[in-house]
Every structure is written in C-alpha cells, then in structure tokens.
C-alpha positions as YAML, in Angstrom:
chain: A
units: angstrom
residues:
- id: 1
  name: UNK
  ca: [206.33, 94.52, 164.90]
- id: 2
  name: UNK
  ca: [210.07, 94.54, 164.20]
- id: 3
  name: UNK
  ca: [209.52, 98.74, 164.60]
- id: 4
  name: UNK
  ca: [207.81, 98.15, 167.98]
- id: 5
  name: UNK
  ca: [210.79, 95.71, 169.26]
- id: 6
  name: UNK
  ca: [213.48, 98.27, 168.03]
- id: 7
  name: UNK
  ca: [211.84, 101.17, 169.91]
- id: 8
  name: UNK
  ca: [211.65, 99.04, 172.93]
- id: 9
  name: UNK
  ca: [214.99, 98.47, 172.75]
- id: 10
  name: UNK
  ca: [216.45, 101.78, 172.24]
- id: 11
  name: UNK
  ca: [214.50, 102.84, 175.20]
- id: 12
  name: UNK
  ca: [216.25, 100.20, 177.27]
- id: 13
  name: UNK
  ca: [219.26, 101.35, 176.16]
- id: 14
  name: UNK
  ca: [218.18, 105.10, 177.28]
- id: 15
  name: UNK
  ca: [217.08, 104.09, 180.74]
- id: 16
  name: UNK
  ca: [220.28, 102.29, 181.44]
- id: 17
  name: UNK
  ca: [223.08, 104.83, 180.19]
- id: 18
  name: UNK
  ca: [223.83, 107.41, 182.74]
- id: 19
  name: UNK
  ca: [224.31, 110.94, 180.26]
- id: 20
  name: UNK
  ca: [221.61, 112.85, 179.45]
- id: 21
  name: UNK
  ca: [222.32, 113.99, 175.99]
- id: 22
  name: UNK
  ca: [221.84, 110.10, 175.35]
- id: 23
  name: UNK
  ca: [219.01, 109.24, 177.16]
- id: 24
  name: UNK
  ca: [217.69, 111.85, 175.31]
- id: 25
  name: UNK
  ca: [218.06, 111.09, 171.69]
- id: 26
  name: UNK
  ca: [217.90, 106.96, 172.29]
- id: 27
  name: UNK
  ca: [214.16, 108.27, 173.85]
- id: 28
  name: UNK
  ca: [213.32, 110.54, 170.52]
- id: 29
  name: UNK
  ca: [214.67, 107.65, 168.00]
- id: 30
  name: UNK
  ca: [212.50, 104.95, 170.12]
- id: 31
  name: UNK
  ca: [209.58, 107.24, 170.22]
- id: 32
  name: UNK
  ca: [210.17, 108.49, 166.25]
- id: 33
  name: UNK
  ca: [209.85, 104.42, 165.58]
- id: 34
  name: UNK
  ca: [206.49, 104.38, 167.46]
- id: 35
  name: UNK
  ca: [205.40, 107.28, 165.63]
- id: 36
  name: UNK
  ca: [205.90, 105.65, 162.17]
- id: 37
  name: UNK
  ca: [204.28, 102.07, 163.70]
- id: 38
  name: UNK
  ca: [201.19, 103.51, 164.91]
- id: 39
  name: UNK
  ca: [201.01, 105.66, 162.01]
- id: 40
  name: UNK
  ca: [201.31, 102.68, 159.44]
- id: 41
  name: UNK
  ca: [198.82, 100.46, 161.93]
- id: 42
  name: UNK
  ca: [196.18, 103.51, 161.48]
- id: 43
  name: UNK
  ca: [196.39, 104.61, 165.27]
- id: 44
  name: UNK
  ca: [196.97, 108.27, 165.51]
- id: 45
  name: UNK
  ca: [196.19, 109.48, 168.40]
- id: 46
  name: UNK
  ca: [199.74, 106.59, 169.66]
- id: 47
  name: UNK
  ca: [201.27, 108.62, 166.67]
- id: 48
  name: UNK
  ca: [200.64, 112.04, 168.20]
- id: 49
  name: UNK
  ca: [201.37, 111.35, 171.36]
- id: 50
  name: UNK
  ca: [204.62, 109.73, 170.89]
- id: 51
  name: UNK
  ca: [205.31, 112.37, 167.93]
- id: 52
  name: UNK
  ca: [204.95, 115.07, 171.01]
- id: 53
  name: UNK
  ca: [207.55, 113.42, 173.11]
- id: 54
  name: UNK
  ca: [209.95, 113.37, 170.37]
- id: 55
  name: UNK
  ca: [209.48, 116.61, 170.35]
- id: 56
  name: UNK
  ca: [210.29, 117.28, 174.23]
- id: 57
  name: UNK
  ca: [212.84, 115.06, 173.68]
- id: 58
  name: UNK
  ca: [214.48, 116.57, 170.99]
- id: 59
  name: UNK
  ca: [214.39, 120.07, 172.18]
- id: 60
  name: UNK
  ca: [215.85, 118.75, 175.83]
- id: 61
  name: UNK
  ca: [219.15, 116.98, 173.78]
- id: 62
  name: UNK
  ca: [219.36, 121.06, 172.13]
- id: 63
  name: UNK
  ca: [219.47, 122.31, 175.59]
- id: 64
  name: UNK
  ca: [221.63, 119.82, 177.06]
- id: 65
  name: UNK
  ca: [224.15, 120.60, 173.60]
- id: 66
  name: UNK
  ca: [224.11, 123.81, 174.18]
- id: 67
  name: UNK
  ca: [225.12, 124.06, 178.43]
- id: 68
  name: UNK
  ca: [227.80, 121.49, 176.93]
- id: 69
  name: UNK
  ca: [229.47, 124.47, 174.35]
- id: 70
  name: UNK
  ca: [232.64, 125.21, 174.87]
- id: 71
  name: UNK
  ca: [232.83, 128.43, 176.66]
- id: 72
  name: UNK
  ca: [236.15, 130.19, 178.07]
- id: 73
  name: UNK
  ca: [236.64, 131.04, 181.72]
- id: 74
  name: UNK
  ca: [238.07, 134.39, 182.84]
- id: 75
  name: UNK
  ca: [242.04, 133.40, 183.84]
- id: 76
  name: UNK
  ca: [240.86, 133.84, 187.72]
- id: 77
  name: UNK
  ca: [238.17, 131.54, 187.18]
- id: 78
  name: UNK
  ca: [239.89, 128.70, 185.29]
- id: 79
  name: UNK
  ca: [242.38, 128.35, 187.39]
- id: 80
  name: UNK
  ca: [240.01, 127.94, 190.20]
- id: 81
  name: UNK
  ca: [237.66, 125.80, 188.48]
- id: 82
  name: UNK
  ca: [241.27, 123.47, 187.37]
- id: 83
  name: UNK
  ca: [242.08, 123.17, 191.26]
- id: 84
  name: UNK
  ca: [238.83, 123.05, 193.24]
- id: 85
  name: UNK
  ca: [236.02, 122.62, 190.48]
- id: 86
  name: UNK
  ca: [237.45, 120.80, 187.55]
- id: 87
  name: UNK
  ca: [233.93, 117.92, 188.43]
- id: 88
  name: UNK
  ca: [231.77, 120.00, 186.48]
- id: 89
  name: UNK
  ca: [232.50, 121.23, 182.84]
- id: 90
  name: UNK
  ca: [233.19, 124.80, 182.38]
- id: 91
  name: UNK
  ca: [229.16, 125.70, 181.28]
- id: 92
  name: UNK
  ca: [228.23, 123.67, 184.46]
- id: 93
  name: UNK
  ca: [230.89, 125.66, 186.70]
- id: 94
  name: UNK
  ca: [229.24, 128.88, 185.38]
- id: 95
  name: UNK
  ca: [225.94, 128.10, 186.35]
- id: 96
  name: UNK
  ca: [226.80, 126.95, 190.24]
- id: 97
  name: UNK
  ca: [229.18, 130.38, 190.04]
- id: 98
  name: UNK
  ca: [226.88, 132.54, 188.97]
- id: 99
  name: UNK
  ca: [224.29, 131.35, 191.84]
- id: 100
  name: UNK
  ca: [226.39, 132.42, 194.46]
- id: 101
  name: UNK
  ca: [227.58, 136.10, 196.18]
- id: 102
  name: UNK
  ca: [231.41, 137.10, 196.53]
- id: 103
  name: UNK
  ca: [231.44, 138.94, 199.45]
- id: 104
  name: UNK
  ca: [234.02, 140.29, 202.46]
- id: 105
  name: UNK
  ca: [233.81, 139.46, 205.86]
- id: 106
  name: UNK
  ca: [235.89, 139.84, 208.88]
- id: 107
  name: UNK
  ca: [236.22, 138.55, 212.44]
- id: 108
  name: UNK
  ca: [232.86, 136.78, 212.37]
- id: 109
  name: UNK
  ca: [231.20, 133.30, 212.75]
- id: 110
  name: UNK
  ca: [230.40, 131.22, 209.48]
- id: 111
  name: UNK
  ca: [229.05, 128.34, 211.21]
- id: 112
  name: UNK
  ca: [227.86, 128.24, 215.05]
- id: 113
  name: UNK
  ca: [227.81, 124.48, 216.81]
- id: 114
  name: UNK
  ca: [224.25, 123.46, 216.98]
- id: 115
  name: UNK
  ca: [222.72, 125.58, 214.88]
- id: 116
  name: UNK
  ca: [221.94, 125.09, 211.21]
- id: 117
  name: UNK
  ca: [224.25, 127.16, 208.64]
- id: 118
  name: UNK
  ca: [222.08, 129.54, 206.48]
- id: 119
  name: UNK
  ca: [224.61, 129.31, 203.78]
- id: 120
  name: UNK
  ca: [227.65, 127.58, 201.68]
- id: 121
  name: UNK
  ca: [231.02, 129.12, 201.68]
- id: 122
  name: UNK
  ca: [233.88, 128.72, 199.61]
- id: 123
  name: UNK
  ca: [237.05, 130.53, 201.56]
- id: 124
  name: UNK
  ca: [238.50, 132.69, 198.55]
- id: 125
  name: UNK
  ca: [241.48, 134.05, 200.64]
- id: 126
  name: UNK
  ca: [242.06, 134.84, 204.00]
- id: 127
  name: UNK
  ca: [241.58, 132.18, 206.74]
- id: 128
  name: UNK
  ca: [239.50, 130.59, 209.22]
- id: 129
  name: UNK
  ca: [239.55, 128.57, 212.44]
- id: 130
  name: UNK
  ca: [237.78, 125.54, 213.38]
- id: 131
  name: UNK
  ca: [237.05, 125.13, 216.70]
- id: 132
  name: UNK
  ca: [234.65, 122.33, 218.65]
- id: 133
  name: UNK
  ca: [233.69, 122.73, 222.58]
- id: 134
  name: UNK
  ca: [235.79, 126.09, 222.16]
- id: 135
  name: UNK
  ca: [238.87, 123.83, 221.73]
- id: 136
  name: UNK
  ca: [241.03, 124.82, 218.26]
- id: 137
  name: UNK
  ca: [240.70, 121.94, 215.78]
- id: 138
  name: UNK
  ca: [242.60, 123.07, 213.13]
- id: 139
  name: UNK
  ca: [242.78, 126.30, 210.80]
- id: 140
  name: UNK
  ca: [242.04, 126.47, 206.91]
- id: 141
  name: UNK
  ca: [243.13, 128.70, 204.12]
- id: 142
  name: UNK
  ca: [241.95, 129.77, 201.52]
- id: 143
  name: UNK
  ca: [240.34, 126.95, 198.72]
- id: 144
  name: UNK
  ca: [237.69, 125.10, 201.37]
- id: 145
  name: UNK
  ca: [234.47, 125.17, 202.14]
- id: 146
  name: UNK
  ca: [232.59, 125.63, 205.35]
- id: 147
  name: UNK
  ca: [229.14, 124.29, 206.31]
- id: 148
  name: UNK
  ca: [229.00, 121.79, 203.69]
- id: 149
  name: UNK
  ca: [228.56, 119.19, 205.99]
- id: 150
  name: UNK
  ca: [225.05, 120.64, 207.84]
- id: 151
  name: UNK
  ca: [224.05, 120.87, 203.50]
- id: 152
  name: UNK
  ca: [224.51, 117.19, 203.20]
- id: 153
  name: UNK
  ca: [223.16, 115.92, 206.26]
- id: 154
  name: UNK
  ca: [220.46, 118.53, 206.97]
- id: 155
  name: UNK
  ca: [221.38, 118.41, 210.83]
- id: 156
  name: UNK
  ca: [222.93, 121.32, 212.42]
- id: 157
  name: UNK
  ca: [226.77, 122.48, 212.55]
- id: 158
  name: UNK
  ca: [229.16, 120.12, 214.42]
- id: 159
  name: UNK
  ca: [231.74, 122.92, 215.07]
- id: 160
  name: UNK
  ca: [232.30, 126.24, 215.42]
- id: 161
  name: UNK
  ca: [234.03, 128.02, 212.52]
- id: 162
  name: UNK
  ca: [235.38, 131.70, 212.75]
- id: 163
  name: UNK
  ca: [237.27, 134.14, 210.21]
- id: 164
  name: UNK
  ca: [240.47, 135.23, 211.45]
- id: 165
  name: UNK
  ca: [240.37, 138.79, 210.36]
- id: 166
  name: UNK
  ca: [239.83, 139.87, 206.94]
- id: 167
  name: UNK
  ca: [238.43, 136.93, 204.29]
- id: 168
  name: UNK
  ca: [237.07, 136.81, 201.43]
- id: 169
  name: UNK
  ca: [234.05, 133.99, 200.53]
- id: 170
  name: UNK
  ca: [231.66, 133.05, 197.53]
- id: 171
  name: UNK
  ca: [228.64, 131.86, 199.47]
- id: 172
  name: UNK
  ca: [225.29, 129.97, 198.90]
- id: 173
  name: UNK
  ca: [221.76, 130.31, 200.38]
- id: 174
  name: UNK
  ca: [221.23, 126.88, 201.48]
- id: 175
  name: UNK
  ca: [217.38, 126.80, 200.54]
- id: 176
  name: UNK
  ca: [219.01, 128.10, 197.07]
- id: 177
  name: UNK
  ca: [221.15, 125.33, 197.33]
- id: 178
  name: UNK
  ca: [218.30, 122.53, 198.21]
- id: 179
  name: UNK
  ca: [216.14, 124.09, 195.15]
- id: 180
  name: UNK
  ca: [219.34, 123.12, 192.60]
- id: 181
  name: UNK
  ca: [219.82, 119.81, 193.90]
- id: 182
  name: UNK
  ca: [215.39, 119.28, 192.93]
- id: 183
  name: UNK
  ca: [215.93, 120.80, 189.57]
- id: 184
  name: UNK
  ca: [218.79, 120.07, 188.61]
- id: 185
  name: UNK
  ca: [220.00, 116.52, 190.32]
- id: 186
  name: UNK
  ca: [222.69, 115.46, 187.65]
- id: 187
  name: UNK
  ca: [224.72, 119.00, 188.37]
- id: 188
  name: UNK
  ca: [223.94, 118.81, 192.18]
- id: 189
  name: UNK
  ca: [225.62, 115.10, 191.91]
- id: 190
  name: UNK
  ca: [228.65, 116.52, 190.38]
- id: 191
  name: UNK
  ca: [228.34, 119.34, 193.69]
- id: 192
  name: UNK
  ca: [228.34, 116.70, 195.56]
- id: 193
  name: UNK
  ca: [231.48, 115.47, 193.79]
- id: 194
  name: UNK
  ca: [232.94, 118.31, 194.49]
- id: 195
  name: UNK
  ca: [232.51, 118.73, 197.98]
- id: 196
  name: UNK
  ca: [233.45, 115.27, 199.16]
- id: 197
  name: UNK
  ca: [237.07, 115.98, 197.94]
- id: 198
  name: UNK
  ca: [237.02, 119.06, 199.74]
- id: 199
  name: UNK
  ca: [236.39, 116.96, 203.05]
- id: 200
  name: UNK
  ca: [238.90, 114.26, 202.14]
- id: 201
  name: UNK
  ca: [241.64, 117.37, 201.64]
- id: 202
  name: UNK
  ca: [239.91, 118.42, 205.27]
- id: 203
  name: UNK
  ca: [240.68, 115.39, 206.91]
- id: 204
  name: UNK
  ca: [244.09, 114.83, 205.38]
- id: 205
  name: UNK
  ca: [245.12, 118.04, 207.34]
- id: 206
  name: UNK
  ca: [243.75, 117.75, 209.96]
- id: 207
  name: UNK
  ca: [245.66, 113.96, 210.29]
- id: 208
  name: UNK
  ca: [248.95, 115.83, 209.35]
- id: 209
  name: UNK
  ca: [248.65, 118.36, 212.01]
- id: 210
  name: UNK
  ca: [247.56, 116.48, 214.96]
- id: 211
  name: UNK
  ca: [250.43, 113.68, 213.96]
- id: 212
  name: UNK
  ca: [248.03, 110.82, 212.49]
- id: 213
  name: UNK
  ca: [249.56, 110.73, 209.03]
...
C-alpha cells in the first residue's frame, strides 16, 4: 500500500503547486506508482489506464519544456518585450506576438463610447487622445494599450479614443483574444498581468496631468 500512499501524495503535491511543468511530472511519477501497484496486485486494466495518463502526462511536461527554450528576440522586439512585456518569457511573448497584426492607421477611432471594441491595440508610435462626453481626458504615446478595459469586463467602451494623425498599432481580434484566454488560461493570466500595469501607468498620468499626484 506504501506505493498507493506515495502516489497519493505526489498528486497532492501536483494539485497544489501553481507551474505546469510540475504538475505535470508530480502527475506522471504518481500515476507511474499506480501503474507498478496495480500491476503487482494483478489489476491491469488500473495499470493501463494509469500507464496512458503517464503517457499524456509525460508528453504535456515535453511540450511545456520545449515553449520554455531559450529563444532570442529580434533587438526591436526585446527591447519591447524588457519594457512593456517582460510578464511572459520570451517563447510566451512570441506566441501572443505572433497572434496579432502590425498595422498603420491615421486620424481614426480605436474605441467609440458605448460600443464594444472589436479589437486590442498596443500604440507602437504615434499618439492618441482620450476623450469622454467629447471632453479631452488625457493623450497617450506610444507603449499603451487601448480597449483593454471593454476585454476584461466584456461591457462596452467607457471613452472615446482617437489617433492623432499617423500611428502605428499591433492589434488583437477580441474573439481571438477570448479563444486564448479558454485554451490557454496560464498565458492569458500572465496577459492579464500585463495589462493591469499598463492601466496603473494609465492612471498615474492621468493623476500627474490633471494635478492629483
């Protein structure tokens, strides 16, 4: 029984610990211990089972090793993933980069009051201004996002937000966007991460400019 007792244990070790690449292998080692109990108690069909989930889970800790490789940034990139993105590791920063679409706009409407944003942006250069009841709030540069607040909430825009001439965005569908956070939770946490700063760094100028600090 001792085998039984040790599985059980590993496997409240896994469910406890928050990284995945641990979970993982503490849930192939408990279920590899089950597999040789069963076995020796002349169950197989508990050996087989719990054989196949050491299987899954060995295969998931391989993919989880393998988004965790070191990979190197192109110099733009890393020094925008050191300033703005530096939450997720470089493989993860890849992955959210890669789902998105660099694109340039100009004198037009990112986010409308009342209505619900149909994507993410991230202000590359350029700048834009924030308005609410057609009143000037305060004006970002470049390094922000815009409509991140209608993503986390799911309700509609609170404020108008408009590119002063030429800018430059990366942008994300939102219903892209909602799909990520389903499949891939742990990443959309670190998003999440991500984002909240961004607001904090919103409302810290928006408190120096209107004479709060």
């Amino acid at each position: 029984m001792y085998l039984v007792n040790a599985a059980y244990v590993l496997m409240l070790c896994a469910f406890v610990t928050r990284d995945m690449l641990r979970l993982r292998l503490l849930l192939a080692c408990a279920q590899a211990l089950l597999v040789t109990f069963a076995w020796q108690a002349g169950v197989p069909t508990i050996a087989v089972w719990n054989a196949v989930f050491v299987a899954i889970n060995a295969s998931m800790a391989v993919r989880v090793l393998r988004e965790r490789q070191d990979v190197t940034l192109p110099p733009a990139l890393r020094t925008l993933h050191e300033r703005h993105f530096a939450a997720l590791s470089p493989p993860e920063f890849l992955r959210w980069w890669g789902q998105g679409r660099r694109e340039r706009l100009q004198d037009v409407a990112l986010t409308r009051s009342g209505h619900q944003p149909d994507w993410l942006y991230f202000l590359l250069d350029g700048r834009v201004r924030v308005s609410r009841d057609n009143e000037p709030v305060v004006e970002l540069p470049g390094g922000f996002f815009v409509g991140e607040m209608s993503l986390l909430t799911g309700r509609p825009a609170n404020a108008d937000v408009h590119a002063l001439g030429p800018v430059e965005v990366m942008r994300w569908p939102r219903h892209e966007l909602h799909a990520l956070r389903d499949r891939s939770p742990m990443l959309w946490t670190k998003v999440q991460s991500v984002i909240g700063h961004d607001l904090v760094e919103k409302i810290r100028i928006w408190e120096f400019r209107s004479g709060r600090a």
